[in-house]
DRENDO-1510 file (C-alpha; in Angstrom, 1 decimal, always signed):
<recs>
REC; n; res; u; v; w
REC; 1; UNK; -122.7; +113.6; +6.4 .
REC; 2; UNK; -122.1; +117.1; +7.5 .
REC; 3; UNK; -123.0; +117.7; +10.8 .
REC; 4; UNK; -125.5; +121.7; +10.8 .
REC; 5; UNK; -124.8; +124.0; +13.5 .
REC; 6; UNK; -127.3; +126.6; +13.3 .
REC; 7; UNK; -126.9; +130.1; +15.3 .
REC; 8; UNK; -130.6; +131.2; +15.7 .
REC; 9; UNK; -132.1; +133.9; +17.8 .
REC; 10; UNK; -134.8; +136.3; +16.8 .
REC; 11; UNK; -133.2; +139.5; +18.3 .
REC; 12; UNK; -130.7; +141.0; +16.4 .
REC; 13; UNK; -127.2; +142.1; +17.6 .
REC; 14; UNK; -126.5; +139.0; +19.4 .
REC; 15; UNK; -123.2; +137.7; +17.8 .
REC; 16; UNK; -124.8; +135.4; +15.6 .
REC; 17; UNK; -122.1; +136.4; +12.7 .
REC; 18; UNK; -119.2; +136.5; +15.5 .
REC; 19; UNK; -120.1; +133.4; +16.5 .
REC; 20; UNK; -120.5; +131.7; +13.4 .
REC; 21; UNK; -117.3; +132.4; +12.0 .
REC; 22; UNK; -115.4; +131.9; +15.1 .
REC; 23; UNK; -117.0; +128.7; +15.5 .
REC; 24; UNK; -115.8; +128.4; +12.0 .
REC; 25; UNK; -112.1; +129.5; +12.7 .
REC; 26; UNK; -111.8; +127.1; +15.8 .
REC; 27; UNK; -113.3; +124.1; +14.6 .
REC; 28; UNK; -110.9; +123.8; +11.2 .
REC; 29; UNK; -108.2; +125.2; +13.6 .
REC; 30; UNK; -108.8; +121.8; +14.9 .
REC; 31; UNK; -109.7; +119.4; +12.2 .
REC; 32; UNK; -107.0; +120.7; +9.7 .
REC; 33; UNK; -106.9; +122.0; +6.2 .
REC; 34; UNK; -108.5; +118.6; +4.8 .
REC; 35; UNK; -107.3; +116.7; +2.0 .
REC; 36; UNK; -104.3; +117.9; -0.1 .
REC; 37; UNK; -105.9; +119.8; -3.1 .
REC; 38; UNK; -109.5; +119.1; -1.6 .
REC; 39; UNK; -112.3; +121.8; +0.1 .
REC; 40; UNK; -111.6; +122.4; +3.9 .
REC; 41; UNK; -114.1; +120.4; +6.2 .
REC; 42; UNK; -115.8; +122.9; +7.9 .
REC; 43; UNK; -118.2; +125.8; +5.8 .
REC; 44; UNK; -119.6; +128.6; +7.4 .
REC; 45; UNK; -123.3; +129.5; +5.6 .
REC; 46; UNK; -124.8; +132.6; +5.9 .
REC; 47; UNK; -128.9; +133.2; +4.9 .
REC; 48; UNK; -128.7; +136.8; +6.1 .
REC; 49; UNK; -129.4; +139.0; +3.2 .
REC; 50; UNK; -127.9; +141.9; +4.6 .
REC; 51; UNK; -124.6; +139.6; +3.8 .
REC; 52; UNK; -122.1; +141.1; +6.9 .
REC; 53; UNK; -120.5; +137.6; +7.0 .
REC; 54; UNK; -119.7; +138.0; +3.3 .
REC; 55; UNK; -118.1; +141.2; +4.1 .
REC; 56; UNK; -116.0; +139.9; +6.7 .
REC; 57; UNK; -114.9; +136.7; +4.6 .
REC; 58; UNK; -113.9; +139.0; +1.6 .
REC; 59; UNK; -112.0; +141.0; +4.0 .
REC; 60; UNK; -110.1; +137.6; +5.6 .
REC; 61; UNK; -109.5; +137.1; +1.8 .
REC; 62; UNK; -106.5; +134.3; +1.1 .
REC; 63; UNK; -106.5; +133.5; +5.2 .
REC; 64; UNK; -110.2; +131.9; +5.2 .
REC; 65; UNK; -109.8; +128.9; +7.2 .
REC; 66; UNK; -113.1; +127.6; +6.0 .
REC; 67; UNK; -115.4; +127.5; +3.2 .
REC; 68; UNK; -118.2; +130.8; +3.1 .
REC; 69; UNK; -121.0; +130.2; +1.1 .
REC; 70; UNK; -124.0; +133.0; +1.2 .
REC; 71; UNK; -127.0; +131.3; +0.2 .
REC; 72; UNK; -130.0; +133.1; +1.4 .
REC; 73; UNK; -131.5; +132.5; -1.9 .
REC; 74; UNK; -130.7; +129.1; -2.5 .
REC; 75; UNK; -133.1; +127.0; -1.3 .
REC; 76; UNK; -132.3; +123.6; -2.6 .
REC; 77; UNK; -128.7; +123.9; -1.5 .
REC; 78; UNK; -130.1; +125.3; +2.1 .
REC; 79; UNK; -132.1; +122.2; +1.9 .
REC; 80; UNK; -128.9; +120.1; +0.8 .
REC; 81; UNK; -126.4; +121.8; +3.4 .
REC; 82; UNK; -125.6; +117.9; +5.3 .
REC; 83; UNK; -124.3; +116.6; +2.1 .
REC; 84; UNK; -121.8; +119.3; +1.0 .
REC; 85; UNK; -119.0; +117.4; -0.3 .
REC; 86; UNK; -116.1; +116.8; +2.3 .
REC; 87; UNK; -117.5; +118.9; +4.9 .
REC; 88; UNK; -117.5; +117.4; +8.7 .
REC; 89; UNK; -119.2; +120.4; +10.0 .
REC; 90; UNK; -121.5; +123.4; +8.8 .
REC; 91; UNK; -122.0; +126.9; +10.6 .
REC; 92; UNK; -125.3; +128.9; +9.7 .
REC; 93; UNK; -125.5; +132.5; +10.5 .
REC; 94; UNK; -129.1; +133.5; +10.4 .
REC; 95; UNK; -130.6; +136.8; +9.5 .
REC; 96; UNK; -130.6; +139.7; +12.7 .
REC; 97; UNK; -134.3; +139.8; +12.9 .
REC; 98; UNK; -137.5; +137.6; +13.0 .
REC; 99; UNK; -141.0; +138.5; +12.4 .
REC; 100; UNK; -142.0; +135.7; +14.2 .
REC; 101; UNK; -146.5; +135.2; +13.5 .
REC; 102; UNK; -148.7; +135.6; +16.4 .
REC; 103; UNK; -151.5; +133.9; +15.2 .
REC; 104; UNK; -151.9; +130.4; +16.7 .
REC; 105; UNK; -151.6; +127.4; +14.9 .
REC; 106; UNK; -149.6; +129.3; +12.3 .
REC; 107; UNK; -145.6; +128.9; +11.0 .
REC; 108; UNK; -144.0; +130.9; +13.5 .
REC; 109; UNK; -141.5; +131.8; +11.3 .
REC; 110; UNK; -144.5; +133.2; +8.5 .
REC; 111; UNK; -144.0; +133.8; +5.5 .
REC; 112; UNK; -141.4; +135.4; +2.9 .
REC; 113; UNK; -138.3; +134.6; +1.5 .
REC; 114; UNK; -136.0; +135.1; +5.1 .
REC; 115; UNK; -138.8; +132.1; +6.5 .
REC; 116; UNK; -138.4; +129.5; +3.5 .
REC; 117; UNK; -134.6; +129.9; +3.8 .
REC; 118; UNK; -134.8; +129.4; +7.6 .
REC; 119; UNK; -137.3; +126.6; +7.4 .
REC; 120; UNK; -135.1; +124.9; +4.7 .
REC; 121; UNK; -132.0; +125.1; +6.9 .
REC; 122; UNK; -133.7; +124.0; +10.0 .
REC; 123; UNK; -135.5; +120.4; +7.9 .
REC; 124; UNK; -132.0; +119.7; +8.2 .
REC; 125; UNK; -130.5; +121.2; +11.3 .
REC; 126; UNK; -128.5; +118.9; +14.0 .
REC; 127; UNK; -128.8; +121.1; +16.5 .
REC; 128; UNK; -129.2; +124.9; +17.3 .
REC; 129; UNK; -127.0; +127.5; +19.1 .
REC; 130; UNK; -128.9; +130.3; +21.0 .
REC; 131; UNK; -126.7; +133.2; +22.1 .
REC; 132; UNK; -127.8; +135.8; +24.2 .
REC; 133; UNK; -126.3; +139.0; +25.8 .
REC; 134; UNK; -126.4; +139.5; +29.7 .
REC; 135; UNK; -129.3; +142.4; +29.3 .
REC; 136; UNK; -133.4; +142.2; +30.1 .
REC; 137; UNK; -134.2; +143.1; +26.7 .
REC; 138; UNK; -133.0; +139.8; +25.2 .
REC; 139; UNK; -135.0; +137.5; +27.3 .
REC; 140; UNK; -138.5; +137.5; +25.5 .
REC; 141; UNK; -136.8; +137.4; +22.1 .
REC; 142; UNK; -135.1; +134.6; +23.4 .
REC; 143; UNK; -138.1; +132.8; +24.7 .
REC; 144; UNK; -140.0; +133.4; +21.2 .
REC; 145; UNK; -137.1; +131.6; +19.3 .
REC; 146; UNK; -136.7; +128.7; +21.7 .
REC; 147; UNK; -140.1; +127.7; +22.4 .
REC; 148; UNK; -141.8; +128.9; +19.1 .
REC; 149; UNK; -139.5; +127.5; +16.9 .
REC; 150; UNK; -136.4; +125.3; +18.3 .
REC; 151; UNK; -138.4; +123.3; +20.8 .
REC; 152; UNK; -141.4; +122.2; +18.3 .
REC; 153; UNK; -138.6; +121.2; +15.9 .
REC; 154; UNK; -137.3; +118.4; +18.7 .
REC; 155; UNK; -133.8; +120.1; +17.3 .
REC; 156; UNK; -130.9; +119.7; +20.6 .
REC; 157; UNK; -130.3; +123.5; +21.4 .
REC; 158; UNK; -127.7; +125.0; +23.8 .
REC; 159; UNK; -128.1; +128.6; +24.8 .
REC; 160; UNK; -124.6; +130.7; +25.1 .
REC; 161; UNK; -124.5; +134.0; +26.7 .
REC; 162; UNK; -122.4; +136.0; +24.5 .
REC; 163; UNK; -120.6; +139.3; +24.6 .
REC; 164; UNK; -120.1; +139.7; +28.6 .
REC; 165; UNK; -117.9; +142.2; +29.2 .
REC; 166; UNK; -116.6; +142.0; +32.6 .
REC; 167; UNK; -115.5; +145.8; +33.2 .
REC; 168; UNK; -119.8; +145.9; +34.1 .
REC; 169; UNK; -119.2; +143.6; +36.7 .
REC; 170; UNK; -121.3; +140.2; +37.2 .
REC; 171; UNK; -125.1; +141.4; +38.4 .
REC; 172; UNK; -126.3; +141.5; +34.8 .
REC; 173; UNK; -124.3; +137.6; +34.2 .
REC; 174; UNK; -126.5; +135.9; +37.0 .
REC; 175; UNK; -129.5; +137.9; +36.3 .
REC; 176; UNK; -129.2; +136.2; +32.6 .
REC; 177; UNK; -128.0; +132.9; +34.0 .
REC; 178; UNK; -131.1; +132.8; +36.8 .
REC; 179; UNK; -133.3; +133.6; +34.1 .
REC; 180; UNK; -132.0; +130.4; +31.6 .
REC; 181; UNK; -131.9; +128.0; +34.3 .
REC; 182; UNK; -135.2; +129.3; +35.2 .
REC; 183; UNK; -136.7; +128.3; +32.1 .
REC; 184; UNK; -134.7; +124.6; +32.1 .
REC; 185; UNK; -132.9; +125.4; +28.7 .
REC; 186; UNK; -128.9; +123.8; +28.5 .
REC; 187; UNK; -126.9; +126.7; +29.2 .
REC; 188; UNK; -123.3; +126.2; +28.5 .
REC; 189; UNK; -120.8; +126.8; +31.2 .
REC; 190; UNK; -118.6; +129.1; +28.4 .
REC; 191; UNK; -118.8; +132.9; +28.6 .
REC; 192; UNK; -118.4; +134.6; +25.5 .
REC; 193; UNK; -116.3; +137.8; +26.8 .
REC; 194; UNK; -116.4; +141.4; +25.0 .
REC; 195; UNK; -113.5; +142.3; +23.5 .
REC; 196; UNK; -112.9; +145.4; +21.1 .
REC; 197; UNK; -111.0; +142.6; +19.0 .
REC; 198; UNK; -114.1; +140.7; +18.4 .
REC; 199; UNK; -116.0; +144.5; +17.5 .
REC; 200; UNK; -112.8; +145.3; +15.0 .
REC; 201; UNK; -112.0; +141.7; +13.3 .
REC; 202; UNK; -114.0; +141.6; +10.7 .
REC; 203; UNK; -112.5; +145.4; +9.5 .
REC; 204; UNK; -108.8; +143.9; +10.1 .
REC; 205; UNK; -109.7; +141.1; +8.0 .
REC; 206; UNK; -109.0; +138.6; +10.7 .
REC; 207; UNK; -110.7; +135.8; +12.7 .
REC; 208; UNK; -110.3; +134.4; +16.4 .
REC; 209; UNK; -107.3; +131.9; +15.6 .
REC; 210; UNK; -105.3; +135.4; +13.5 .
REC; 211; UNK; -105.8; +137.2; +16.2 .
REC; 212; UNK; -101.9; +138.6; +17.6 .
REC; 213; UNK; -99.7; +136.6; +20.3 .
REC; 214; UNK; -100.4; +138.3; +23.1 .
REC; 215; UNK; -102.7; +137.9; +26.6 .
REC; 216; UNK; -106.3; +139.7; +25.5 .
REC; 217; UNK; -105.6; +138.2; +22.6 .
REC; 218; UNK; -105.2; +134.5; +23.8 .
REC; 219; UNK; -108.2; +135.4; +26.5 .
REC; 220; UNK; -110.4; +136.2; +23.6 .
REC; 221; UNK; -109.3; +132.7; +21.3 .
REC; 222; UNK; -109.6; +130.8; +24.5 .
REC; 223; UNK; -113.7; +131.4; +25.0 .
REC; 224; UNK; -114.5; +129.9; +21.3 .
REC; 225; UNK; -111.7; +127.0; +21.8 .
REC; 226; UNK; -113.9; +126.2; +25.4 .
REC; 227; UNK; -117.2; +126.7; +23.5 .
REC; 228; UNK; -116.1; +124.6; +20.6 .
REC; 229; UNK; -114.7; +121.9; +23.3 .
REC; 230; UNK; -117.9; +121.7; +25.5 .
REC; 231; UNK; -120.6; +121.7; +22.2 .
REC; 232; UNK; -118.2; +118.9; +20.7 .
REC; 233; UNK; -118.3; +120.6; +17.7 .
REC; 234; UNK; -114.3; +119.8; +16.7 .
REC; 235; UNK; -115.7; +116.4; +16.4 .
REC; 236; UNK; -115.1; +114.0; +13.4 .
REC; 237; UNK; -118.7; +112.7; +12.9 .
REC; 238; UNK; -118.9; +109.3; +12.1 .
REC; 239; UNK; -119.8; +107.9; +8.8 .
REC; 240; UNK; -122.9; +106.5; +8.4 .
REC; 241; UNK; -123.3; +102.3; +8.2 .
REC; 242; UNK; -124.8; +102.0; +4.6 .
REC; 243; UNK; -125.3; +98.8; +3.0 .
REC; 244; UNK; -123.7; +97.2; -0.2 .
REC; 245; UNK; -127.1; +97.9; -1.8 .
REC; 246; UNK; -127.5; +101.3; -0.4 .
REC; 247; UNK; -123.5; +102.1; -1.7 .
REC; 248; UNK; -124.4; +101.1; -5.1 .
REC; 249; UNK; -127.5; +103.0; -5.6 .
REC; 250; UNK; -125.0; +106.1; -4.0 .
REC; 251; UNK; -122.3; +105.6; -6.3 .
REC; 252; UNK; -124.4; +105.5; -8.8 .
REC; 253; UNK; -126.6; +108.7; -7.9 .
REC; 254; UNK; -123.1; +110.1; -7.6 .
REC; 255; UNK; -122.5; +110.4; -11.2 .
REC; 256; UNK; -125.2; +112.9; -11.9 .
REC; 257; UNK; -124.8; +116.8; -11.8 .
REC; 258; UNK; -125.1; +117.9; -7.7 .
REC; 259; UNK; -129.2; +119.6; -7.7 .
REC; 260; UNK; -127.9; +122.2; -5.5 .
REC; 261; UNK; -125.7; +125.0; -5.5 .
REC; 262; UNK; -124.8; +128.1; -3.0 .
REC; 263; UNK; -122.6; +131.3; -3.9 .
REC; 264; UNK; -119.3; +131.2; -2.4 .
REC; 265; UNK; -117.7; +134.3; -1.3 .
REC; 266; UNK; -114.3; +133.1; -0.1 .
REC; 267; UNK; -111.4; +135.0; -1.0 .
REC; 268; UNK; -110.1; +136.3; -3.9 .
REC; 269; UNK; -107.9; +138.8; -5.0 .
REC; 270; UNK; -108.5; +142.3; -3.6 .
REC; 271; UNK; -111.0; +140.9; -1.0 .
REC; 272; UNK; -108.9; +143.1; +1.7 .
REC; 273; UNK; -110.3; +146.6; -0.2 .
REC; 274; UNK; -113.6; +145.4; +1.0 .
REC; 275; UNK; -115.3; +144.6; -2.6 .
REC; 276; UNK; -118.4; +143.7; -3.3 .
REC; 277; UNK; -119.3; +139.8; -4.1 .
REC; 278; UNK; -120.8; +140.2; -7.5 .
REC; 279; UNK; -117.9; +138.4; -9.0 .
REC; 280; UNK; -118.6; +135.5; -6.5 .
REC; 281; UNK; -118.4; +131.9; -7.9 .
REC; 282; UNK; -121.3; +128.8; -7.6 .
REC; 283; UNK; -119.9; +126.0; -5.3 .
REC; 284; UNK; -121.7; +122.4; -5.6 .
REC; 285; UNK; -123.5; +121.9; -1.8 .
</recs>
């Protein structure tokens, strides 16, 4: 079973994408290519309709360390993402914004099509990623998304302040810090620094682990390897103890057609010109 990472916070320009995918890039930087012949072992999914991580896989192209799937439409699959065949870990980018409902006692996350796929990939969440930039204007968004709709799910969360640069110096870094320990969320110890290569990868077709050998370079690479480190998410999650029964009945079930599929937007020739994904394939999840 696949372990889900979501990235979840109802403001938009966060880094949810950035995050994703270099969550992505690290953790199969670390687990390997997989099986000879057979699908890497991490995907990164994407329910954003506006489909920017699409646009950044298709621009990796060939170099994708990691399966991409955009499934913002695909409910059954969203619903299905633990099982996807040889996958150890899954990435979820989430759309930019929330319209999370006031009314109490009512879904926060309402209604429409960007809710069901958020509620599908949440039934079967392991845990959520929060980031947040060091600015005021963050926090209440924040707050909405953690107590409104992480905390009721009893999902483990882990709040990452993201996109620091340090050129601003460190005032606006332990306002945001004072303000998440205030509020007793888990707030990792990793920074997420600003750095223009982070703002031009997904233009030069490139993710954390392509980035060039030299020192920004290796600075920027070396927050997602912490990150990834202190989550656990390079992990090898262990296989559940079934039964003899319980293996028969799933060998068995594993003869019929998979019920779910997502559309997968890894690379394919002349993904660098930036194409569009109408020619993307259907992938069994």
């Amino acid at each position: 079973m696949a372990h889900v990472h979501v990235i979840l916070n109802q403001k938009g320009g966060v880094g949810k994408s950035t995050l994703a995918v270099n969550l992505a890039a690290v953790t199969a930087d670390v687990l390997g290519a997989g099986t000879e012949g057979g699908q890497p072992p991490v995907v990164a999914v994407s329910i954003d309709p506006q489909g920017s991580a699409v646009w950044w896989s298709e621009r990796v192209g060939g170099g994708l360390p990691f399966d991409f799937v955009q499934a913002h439409d695909d409910l059954a699959g969203l619903a299905a993402l633990s099982r996807i065949p040889s996958a150890q870990h899954v990435f979820v980018d989430t759309p930019g914004w929330l319209d999370l409902a006031e009314s109490a006692g009512e879904d926060p996350l309402g209604k429409g099509a960007a809710a069901d796929a958020l509620r599908a990939v949440l039934s079967n969440a392991h845990d959520v990623i929060v980031p947040i930039e060091p600015e005021p204007l963050g926090f209440q968004p924040t707050q909405r998304t953690i107590e409104r709709v992480v905390k009721p799910r009893g999902l483990p969360y882990r709040v990452v302040i993201n996109n620091w640069d340090p050129r601003d110096g460190k005032a606006d870094l332990e306002q945001t810090r004072a303000f998440v320990e205030a509020q007793d969320w888990p707030l990792a110890r990793t920074v997420v620094r600003h750095y223009k290569l982070h703002t031009r990868a997904s233009a030069d077709g490139l993710v954390v682990t392509q980035y060039g050998a030299n020192r920004v370079a290796l600075q920027a690479r070396e927050d997602f390897f912490r990150l990834a480190l202190e989550v656990g998410l390079a992990a090898i999650p262990a296989p559940a103890k079934r039964s003899a029964s319980s293996t028969r009945t799933s060998t068995a079930k594993s003869a019929q057609p998979a019920a779910a599929n997502g559309t997968k937007a890894k690379s394919s020739g002349g993904a660098k010109n930036g194409k569009s994904t109408k020619n993307a394939k259907k992938v069994n999840v």
